[in-house]
VOLO-717628 format. One record per residue (C-alpha): z negated, x, y negated. Coordinates in steps of 0.02 Angstrom, whole numbers, plus 50000, padded with zeros to 5 digits. Each point is the difference from the previous one (the first is absolute). Layout:
BEGIN
ZXY/...
***
This chain:
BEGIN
500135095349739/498645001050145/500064981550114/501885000449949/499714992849819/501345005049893/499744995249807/501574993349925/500614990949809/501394990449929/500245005049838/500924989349858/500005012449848/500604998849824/501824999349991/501365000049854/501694994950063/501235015250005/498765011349921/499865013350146/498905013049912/498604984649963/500234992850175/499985017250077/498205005449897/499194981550030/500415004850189/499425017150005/498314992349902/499854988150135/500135013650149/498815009449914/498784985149997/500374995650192/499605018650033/498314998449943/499734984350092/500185010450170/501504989250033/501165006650124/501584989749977/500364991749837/501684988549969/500874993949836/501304987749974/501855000350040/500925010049873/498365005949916/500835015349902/501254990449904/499264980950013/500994988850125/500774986449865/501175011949928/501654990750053/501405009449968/499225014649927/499825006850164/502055005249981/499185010849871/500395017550063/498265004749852/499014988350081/500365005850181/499705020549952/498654995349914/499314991050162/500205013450075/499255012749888/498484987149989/499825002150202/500015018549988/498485001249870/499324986150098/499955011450154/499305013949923/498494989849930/499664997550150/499625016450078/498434999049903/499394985250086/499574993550168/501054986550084/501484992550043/500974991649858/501464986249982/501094998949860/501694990749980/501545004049917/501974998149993/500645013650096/502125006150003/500685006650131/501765004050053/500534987549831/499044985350080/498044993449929/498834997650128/498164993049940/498745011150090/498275003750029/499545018549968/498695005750112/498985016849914/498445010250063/499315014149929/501275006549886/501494994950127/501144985850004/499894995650176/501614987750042/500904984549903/499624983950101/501614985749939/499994983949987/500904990750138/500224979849929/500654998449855/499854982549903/501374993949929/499314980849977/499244991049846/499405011249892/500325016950089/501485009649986/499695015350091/501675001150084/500775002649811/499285017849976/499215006250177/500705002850167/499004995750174/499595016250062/500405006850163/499544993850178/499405015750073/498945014149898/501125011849943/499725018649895/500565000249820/499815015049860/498754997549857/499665013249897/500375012450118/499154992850133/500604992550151/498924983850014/500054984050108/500874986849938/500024982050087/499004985550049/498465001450116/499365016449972/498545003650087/498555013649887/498575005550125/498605007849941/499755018450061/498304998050071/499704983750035/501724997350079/499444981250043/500344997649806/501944996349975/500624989649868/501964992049972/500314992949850/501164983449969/500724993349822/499774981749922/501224988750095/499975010550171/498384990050001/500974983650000/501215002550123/500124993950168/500035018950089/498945011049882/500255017150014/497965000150006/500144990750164/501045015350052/498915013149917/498184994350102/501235000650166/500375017949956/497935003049969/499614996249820/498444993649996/499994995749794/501274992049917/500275001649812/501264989649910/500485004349819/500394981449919/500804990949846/499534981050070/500214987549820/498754988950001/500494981749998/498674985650049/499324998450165/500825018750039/498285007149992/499334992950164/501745002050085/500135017749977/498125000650041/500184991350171/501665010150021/499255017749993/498394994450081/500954991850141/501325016649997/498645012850035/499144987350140/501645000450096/500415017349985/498225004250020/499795013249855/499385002149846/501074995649848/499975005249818/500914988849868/500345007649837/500724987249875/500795001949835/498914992549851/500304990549842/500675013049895/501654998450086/501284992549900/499814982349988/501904995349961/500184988050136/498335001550119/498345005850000/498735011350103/498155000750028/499805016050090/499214988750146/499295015650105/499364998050173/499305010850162/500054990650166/499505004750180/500474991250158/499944985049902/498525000849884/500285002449805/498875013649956/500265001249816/501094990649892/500185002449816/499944981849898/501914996649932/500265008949820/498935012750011/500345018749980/498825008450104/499925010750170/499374991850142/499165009550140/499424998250168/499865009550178/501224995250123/498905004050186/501485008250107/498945003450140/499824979850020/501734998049973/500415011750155/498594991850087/500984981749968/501545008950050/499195008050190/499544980150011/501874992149961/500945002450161/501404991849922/499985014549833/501375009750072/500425019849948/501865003349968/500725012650126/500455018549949/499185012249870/499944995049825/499895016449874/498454997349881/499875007249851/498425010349972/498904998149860/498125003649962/498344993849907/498265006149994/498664995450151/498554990949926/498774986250008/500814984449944/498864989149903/500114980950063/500664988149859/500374985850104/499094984850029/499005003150180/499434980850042/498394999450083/500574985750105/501615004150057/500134983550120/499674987449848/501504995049896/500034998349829/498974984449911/501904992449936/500464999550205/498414998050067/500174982650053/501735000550066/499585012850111/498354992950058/500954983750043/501225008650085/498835011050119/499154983350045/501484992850039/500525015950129/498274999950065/500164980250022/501815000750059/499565011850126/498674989350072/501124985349992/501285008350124/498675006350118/499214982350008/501654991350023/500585014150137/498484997950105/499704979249974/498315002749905/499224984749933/498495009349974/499395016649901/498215006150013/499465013149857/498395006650001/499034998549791/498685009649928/500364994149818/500605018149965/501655002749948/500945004250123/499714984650131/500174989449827/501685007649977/500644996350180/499184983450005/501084997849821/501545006250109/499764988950158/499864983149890/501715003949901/500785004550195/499464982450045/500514993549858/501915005850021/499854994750167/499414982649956/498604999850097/498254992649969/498885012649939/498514995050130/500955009650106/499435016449960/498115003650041/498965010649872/498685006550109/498385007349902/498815009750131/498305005449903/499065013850071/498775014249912/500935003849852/500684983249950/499194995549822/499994980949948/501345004449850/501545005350118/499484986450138/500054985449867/501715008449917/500634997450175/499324983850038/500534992849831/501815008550003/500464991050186/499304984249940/501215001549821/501405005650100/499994987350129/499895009750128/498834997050170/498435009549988/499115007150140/498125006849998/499625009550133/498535017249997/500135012950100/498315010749958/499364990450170/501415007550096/499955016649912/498195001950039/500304995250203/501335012149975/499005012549937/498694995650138/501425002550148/500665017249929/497925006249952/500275001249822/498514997149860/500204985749877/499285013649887/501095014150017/501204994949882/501505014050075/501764998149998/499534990250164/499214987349907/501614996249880/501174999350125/499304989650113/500004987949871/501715001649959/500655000150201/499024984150008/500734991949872/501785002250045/499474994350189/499554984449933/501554998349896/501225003550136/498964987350105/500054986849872/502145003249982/499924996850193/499114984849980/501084993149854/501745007450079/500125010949853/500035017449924/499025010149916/500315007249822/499365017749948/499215002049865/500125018849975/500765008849859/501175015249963/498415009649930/499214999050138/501065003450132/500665016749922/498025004549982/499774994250182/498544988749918/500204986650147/499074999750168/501165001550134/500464984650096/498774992449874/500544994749811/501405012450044/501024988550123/500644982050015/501704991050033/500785003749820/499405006949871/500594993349823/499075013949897/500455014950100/501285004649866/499024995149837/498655015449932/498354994549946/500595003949788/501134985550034/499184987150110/498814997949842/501444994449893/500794988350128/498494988950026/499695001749792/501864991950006/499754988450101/498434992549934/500835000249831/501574990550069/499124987950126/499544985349874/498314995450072/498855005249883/498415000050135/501185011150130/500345013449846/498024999849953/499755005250178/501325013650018/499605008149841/498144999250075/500825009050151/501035012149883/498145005549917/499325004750152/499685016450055/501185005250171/498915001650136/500064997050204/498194992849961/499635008950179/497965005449953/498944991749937/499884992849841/498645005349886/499214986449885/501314988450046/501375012249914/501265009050097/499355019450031/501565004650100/501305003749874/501545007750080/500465009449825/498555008250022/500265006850160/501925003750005/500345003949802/500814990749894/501564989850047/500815001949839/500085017350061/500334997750171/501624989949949/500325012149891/499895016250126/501014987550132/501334996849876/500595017349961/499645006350170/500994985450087/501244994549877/500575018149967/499385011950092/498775009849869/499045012550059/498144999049968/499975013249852/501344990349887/499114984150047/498575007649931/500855005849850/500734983049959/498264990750062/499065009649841/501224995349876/500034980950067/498214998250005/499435010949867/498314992049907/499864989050152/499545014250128/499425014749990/501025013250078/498695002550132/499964985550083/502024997249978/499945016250121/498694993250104/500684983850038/501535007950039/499435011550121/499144985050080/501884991149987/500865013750100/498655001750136/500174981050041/501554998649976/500515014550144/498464995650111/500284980749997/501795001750039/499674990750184/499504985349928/501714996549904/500995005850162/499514981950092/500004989049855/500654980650017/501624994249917/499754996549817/501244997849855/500545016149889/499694994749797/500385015649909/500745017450032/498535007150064/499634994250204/499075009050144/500644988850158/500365012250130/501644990050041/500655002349824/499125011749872/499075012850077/500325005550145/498555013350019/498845009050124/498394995150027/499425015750031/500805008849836/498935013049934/499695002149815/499625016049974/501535005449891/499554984849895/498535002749963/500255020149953/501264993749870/498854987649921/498555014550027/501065012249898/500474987249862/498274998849983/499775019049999/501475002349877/499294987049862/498265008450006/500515018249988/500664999149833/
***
């Protein structure tokens, strides 16, 4: 359970309606199983012991002691195994039927969770044979036992106390105050619901979007156990449709009809994390009594899918989502044009990707303005490292756009520059990059005051969170539309747009764009080819977007980043040079903090920012030191085995 990963199942398992003794030795099978899985808390359906289709039968006092009798040897199975287990059953008490989720750990039975909504519509009859349980937890006897008995009980974990799981029943799902909603404000971080949803068409996707949706909201995890096809089929059917959710995200989801047990770890340090973030995820007042219980420490083994690019959206979505950042990169541009009176934009191109994209962005702002494209000036400025390949992409992607091209070199000015300050042409020092880059953005906020315009960054998320801008160079202008958009994405925006545009000549010259290697072409070049590749120098920026992701997003710390990094990328980087690259991550991204405290106004895309008037408010002089040790250790850790 180290970095907070808890491994969790639904489990759908053989069933014969009314036959206790089967049910209770196809459950006991199935703990057994989820034992040796390392699984820590594993849930079955509602009314698991006896099957939940047995109508009437449930005024059976034979069927009810036999329940009970089922629990008991249920329990005591248990004591041989590791974890936290859910079961459901009909439980009497006081000559009313409540249906229940049993709670048992290690030999114990820990509480009885009831169900608070009944059905009583369509097909459900609930109301017939059960009663709602009671409002408030109270104590009832069970085998002579005092035990919990009510909704919302909270089970924490002895040793990792952050670990506390409530369980709700089928319908409690549905209704418009869950008693899960009430649960997470008393500290449960994991939800588990034990379920008998029919399946009827298009119910599949609703309950889908309704427990993904559930645990987003309440900001938990959630565990949905459903009851499978070997229900009785009288009148409905079931599918045992499993599914784990966090915050949102399915994890694992079984395929309808299927009788299997789905797994997956449920990160409850990332859930807190999104918690400490939500000021409006409010704590219920007063001390809630939580119920201990205990499972073994150990290493949990990843199962879930780690993506390696965590900004880029699945290929069904890809193109909604790429439309939609352009168009909140271009509406954002449109207001700031409109606000100040611009009839003019001035964006500097290299015919790398980047100034492509915002040149892409500042033609669809004019366009939703109405306003002739000539007025935005593409400036292209050649100096030492230009090679003829990105200077003709630029040329030829002003001219296809319609937009007014302006030529104008700098390496003359660099070079008097150079001569004023008593620099060498040949020493090829940070000096000699920047200059370049400070010169450049002179001439573009010269050419905006010539035009009456503004000018449009060009800079990307990537590179602002590795500080790989020169101040008051690249790094500033008068708004910058890619401030918000990382370097894994910009890639897929221009690919989208040169798929979408409909002029064949403009998408042979973006894809040309889109195939060539990301550089600030600052030396240079050597045999006409680019020798200043900034991958080569920073690290990778699939990994860089990675590292920023998990840091920013949710607050990793370096060692699980690590962790997850290796599984992500495994058999596309060696371990080595993940840890490398992130070490290089961290140090940039503490030391280069005072270049994203004065950054221009730019539109936010996605989740993840660093504008120091929204996102990230952080020193600039923010050691990293603690960082660093963690990732150091990490290291340490995976090497001493």
């Amino acid at each position: 359970m180290r970095h907070g990963f808890v491994k969790v199942a639904a489990v759908t398992p053989r069933l014969r309606v009314a036959d206790v003794p089967y049910n209770t030795q196809e459950i006991c099978k199935k703990m057994e199983e989820a034992s040796r899985l390392g699984i820590k808390i594993t849930v079955f359906p509602e009314l698991s012991v006896t099957g939940y289709t047995c109508g009437d039968l449930f005024a059976q006092d034979l069927l009810l002691q036999a329940a009970k009798e089922g629990l008991k040897e249920i329990a005591k199975a248990s004591g041989e195994m590791d974890g936290l287990f859910f079961v459901g059953l009909p439980l009497e008490q006081e000559g009313k039927l409540y249906n229940v989720a049993a709670a048992v750990n290690r030999g114990r039975i820990l509480g009885f969770t009831t169900k608070s909504f009944l059905p009583n519509y369509g097909e459900f009859y609930e109301m017939r044979q059960f009663t709602e349980g009671p409002k408030e937890p109270e104590e009832i006897l069970f085998a002579g036992e005092r035990l919990p008995f009510g909704p919302q009980l909270i089970f924490e974990e002895e040793t990792m106390k952050e670990l506390r799981v409530s369980a709700e029943l089928c319908e409690d799902l549905w209704s418009v105050e869950s008693p899960g909603a009430k649960a997470v404000q008393k500290g449960a971080v994991i939800l588990v619901n034990l379920s008998a949803s029919n399946e009827l068409l298009g119910k599949a996707e609703y309950r889908r979007n309704l427990v993904r949706m559930h645990a987003s909201r309440l900001v938990c995890g959630y565990v949905y156990a459903n009851a499978g096809e070997e229900e009785s089929s009288t009148d409905v059917v079931f599918s045992g449709h499993n599914m784990i959710a966090e915050n949102g995200a399915i994890l694992k989801e079984s395929p309808v009809f299927t009788q299997e047990i789905t797994v997956s770890e449920i990160d409850v340090k990332r859930i807190l994390g999104e918690r400490r973030k939500n000021t409006t995820f409010h704590r219920r007042e007063g001390v809630t009594d939580r119920i201990p219980f205990s499972v073994g420490w150990e290493e949990t083994k990843l199962s879930r899918f780690i993506s390696p690019t965590p900004f880029i959206p699945e290929e069904a979505t890809r193109g909604k989502v790429c439309e939609e950042i352009l168009t909140i990169q271009a509406k954002g541009l449109q207001k700031r044009l409109a606000h100040c009176g611009g009839k003019s934009t001035v964006v500097g191109i290299s015919g790398g990707l980047d100034s492509t994209l915002a040149l892409l962005v500042t033609v669809k702002a004019f366009d939703y303005l109405g306003q002739d494209r000539s007025g935005i000036t593409a400036v292209t400025m050649p100096c030492f490292g230009t090679t003829d390949r990105t200077y003709q992409n630029a040329c030829r992607m002003a001219k296809g756009l319609g937009v007014t091209l302006r030529e104008i070199p700098i390496k003359e000015a660099v070079l008097q520059h150079f001569a004023d300050i008593g620099h060498s042409r040949n020493d090829h020092s940070v000096t000699y990059e920047n200059a370049q880059a400070r010169e450049r953005t002179q001439v573009l906020m010269d050419v905006a005051n010539q035009t009456g315009g503004i000018v449009v960054g060009t800079g990307d998320l990537s590179e602002l969170v590795l500080g790989w801008a020169t101040y008051n160079g690249d790094h500033m202008s008068m708004y910058a539309v890619n401030s918000s958009v990382p370097k894994t994405m910009v890639r897929y925006l221009v690919e989208h747009y040169a798929g979408t545009c409909g002029d064949a000549n403009l998408q042979a010259i973006l894809e040309d764009v889109l195939d060539t290697p990301v550089s600030p072409e600052l030396l240079p070049p050597k045999e006409g080819e680019i020798s200043q590749k900034t991958e080569d120098l920073v690290g990778p920026y699939e990994l860089h977007d990675f590292f920023m992701y998990y840091t920013l997003r949710f607050g990793y710390e370096p060692g699980k980043i690590l962790r997850l990094a290796r599984q992500a990328f495994a058999g596309i980087y060696e371990e080595e040079v993940i840890y490398r690259w992130e070490t290089v991550f961290f140090r940039r991204f503490f030391g280069q903090q005072f270049k994203r405290s004065c950054l221009p106004d730019g539109p936010k895309v996605g989740t993840v920012a660093v504008s120091p008037r929204g996102d990230l408010r952080m020193p600039s002089d923010a050691g990293s030191t603690v960082w660093l040790k963690d990732l150091e250790e990490e290291w340490g850790r995976l090497h001493s085995k």
